[in-house]
C-alpha positions in Angstrom: -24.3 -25.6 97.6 -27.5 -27.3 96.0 -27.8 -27.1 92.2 -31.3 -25.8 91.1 -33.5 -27.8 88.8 -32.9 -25.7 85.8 -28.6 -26.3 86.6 -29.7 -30.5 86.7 -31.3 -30.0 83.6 -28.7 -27.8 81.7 -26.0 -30.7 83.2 -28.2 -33.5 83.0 -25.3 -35.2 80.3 -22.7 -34.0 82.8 -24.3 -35.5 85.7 -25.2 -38.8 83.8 -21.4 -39.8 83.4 -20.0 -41.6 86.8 -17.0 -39.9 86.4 -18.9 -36.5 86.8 -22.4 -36.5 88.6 -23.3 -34.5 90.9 -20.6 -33.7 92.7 -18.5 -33.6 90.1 -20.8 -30.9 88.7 -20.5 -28.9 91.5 -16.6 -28.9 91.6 -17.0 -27.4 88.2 -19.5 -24.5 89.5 -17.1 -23.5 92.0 -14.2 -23.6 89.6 -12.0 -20.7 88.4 -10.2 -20.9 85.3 -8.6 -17.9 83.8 -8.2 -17.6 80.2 -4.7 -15.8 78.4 -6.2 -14.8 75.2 -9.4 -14.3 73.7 -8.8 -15.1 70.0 -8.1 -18.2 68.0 -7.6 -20.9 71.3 -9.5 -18.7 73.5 -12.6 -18.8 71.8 -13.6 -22.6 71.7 -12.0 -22.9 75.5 -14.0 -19.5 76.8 -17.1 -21.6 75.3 -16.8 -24.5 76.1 -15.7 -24.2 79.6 -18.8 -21.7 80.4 -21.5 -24.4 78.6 -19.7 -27.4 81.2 -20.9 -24.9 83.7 -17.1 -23.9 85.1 -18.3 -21.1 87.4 -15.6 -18.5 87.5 -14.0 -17.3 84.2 -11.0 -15.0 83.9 -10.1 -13.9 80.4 -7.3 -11.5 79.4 -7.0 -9.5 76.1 -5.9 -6.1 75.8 -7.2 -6.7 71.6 -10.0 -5.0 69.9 -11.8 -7.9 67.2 -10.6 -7.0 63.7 -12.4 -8.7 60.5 -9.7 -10.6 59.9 -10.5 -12.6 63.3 -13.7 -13.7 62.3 -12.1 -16.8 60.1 -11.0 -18.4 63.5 -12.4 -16.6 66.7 -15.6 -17.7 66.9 -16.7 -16.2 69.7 -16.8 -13.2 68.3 -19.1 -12.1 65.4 -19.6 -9.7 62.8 -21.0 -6.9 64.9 -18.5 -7.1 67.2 -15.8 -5.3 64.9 -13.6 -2.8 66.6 -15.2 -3.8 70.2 -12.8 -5.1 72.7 -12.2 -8.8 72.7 -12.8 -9.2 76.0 -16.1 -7.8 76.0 -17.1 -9.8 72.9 -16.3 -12.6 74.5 -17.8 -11.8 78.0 -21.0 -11.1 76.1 -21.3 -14.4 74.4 -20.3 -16.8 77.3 -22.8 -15.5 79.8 -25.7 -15.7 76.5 -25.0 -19.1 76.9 -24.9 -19.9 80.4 -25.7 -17.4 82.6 -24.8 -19.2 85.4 -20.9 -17.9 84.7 -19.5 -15.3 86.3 -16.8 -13.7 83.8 -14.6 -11.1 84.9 -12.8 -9.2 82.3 -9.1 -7.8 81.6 -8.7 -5.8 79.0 -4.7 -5.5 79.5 -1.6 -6.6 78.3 -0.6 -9.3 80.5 2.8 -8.5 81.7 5.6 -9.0 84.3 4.3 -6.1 86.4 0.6 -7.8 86.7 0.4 -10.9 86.1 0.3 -12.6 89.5 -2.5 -10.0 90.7 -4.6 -11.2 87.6 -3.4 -15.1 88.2 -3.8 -14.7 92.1 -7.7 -15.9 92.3 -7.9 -18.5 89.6 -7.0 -22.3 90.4 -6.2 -23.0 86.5 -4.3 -21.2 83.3 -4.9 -21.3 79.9 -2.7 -20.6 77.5 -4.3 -19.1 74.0 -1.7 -16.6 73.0 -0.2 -16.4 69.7 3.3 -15.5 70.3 6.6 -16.2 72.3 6.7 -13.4 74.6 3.2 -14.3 76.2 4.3 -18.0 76.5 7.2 -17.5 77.9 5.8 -15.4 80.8 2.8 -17.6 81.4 4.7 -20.7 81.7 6.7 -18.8 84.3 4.1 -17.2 85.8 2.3 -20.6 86.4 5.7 -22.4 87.7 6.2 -19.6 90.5 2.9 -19.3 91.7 2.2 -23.5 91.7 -0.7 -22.8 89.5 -1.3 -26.0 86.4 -1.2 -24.6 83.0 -2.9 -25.8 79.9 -0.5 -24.8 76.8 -1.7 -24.7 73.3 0.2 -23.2 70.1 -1.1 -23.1 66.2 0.1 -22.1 62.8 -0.9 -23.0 59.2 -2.4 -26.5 59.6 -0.6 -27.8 63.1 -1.2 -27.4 66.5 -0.2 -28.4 70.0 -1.5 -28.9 73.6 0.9 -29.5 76.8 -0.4 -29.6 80.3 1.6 -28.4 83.1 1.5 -29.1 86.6 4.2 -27.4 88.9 6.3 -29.4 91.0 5.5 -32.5 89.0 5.8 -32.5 85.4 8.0 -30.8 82.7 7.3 -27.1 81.6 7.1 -25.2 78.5 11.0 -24.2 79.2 11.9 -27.9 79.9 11.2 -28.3 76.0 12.4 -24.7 74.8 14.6 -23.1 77.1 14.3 -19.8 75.6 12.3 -17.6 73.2 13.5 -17.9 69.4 15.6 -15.2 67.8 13.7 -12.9 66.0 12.6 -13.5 62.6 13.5 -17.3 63.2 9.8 -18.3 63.0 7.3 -16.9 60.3 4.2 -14.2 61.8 0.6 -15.8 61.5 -0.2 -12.9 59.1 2.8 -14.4 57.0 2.1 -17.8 57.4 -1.8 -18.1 58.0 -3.6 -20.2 59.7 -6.7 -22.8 59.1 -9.2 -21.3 60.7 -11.1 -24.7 62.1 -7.6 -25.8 63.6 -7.9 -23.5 66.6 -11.3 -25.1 67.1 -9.1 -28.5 67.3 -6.4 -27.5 69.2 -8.4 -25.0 72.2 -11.1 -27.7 72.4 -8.5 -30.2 73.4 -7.5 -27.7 76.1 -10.5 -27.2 77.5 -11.0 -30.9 77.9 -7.9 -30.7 79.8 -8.9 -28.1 81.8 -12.2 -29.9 82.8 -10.0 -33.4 83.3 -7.9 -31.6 85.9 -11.0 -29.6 88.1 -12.5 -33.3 88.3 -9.4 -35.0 89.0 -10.3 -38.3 86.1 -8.1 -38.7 83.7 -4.6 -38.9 82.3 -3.6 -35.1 81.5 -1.2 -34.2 78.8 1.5 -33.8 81.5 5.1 -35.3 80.3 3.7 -35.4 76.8 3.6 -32.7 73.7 0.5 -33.8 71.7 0.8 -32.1 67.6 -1.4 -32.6 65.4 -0.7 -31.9 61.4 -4.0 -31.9 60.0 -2.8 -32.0 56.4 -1.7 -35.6 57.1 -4.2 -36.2 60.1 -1.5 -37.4 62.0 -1.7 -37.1 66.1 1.3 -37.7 68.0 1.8 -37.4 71.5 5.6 -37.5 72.3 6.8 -37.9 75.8 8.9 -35.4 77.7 10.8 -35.2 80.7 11.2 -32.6 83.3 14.9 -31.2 82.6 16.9 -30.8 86.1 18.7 -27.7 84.1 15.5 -25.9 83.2 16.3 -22.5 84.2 12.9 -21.8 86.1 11.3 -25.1 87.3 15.2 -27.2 87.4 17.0 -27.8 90.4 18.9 -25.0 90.4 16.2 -22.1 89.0 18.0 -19.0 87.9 14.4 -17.3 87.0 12.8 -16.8 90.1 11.2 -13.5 89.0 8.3 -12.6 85.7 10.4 -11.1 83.1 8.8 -9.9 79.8 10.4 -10.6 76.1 10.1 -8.3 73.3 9.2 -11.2 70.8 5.7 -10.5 68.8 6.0 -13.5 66.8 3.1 -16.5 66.5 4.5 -19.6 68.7 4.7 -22.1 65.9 4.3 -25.4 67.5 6.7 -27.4 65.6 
């Protein structure tokens, strides 16, 4: 595969850095990332990842966009009010590169179809808003082998993890199990600043584009938070936990369950 002049043009800053060029280009084209989530994190990583030029897009929402979205999902405008997320987002992504091929799920993700929706893509990202999802998308990426790329947000923090099967810790090797409900505050109790989910999902599409060129350290081992009241960044090693019930030495989870839990995932 050959890039056409109008691709070297549209990647000409791409193809400029040494750790990118050409090739490096390319690797993106033929790239499949799928996307959990096409609100807050979604938005800036559905984005982002289609103007880099990462050719194959998955992104999952069963969602229609409500006003109240508008403050943080970006990807979705006025207009777009009542439409299905995934749409909206479909819609914008290929506006701005139409070199992306998005394919669209407008489902729950759940135990019963997960890996069929997973099965083609080489990367997962995790822009969910609540335990349940994160649960089942850690697992899901841990028994297929697939990498992950976590993220989490409420009021004015936000996290990122990267995950890579078989080599670094998962989401469970930090918190073994979904909270108890009522334990963590709803985003519609707590809010939100919109502009952090543009923080926060841009970081993981940075990842994401790190691992499909292979340069880089990746967030794996490490939580990075970031409390934008105080502007303070941390990134705070972690290790994979030989107990973790699905990724340990001793898995007891070797099947997708689901988890009745509609809470937001508050990241710390």
């Amino acid at each position: 595969m050959e890039m056409t002049e109008d691709q070297i043009h549209r990647y000409s800053r791409h193809i400029l850095l040494s750790e990118v060029g050409g090739s490096g280009q390319l690797k993106l084209l033929n790239s499949r990332v799928l996307i959990i989530g096409a609100g807050g994190l979604g938005s800036p990583v559905a984005l982002y990842l289609a103007a880099a030029g990462v050719g194959h897009i998955g992104i999952v929402d069963m969602d229609v966009v409500d006003l109240s979205n508008l403050q943080r999902q970006v990807i979705h405008h006025s207009k777009d009010v009542g439409r299905p997320k995934v749409l909206s987002a479909s819609e914008k992504m290929i506006a701005l590169n139409p070199d992306v091929e998005v394919k669209t799920y407008q489902a729950l993700l759940s135990s019963e179809n997960a890996r069929e929706i997973a099965e083609p893509y080489d990367v997962i990202v995790d822009g969910t808003d609540n335990f349940s999802a994160k649960f089942l998308i850690n697992d899901l990426a841990v028994l297929t082998g697939k990498p992950l790329v976590h993220g989490g947000i409420l009021r004015f923090s936000g996290q990122v993890m990267t995950i890579v099967p078989g080599q670094s810790a998962c989401y469970r090797c930090i918190f073994r199990e979904p909270p108890p409900a009522g334990a963590i505050p709803t985003c519609s109790e707590a809010g939100v600043l919109g502009v952090i989910a543009g923080v926060i999902g841009s970081i993981q599409a940075t990842e994401v584009l790190k691992f499909l060129l292979g340069k880089g350290d990746l967030l794996t081992n490490h939580l990075l938070t970031y409390d934008a009241l105080t502007v303070l960044i941390r990134k705070v090693g972690v290790r994979k936990n030989p107990r973790c019930p699905v990724c340990g030495d001793n898995p007891t989870i070797t099947e997708l369950h689901d988890y009745e839990q509609p809470v937001c995932a508050n990241p710390v």
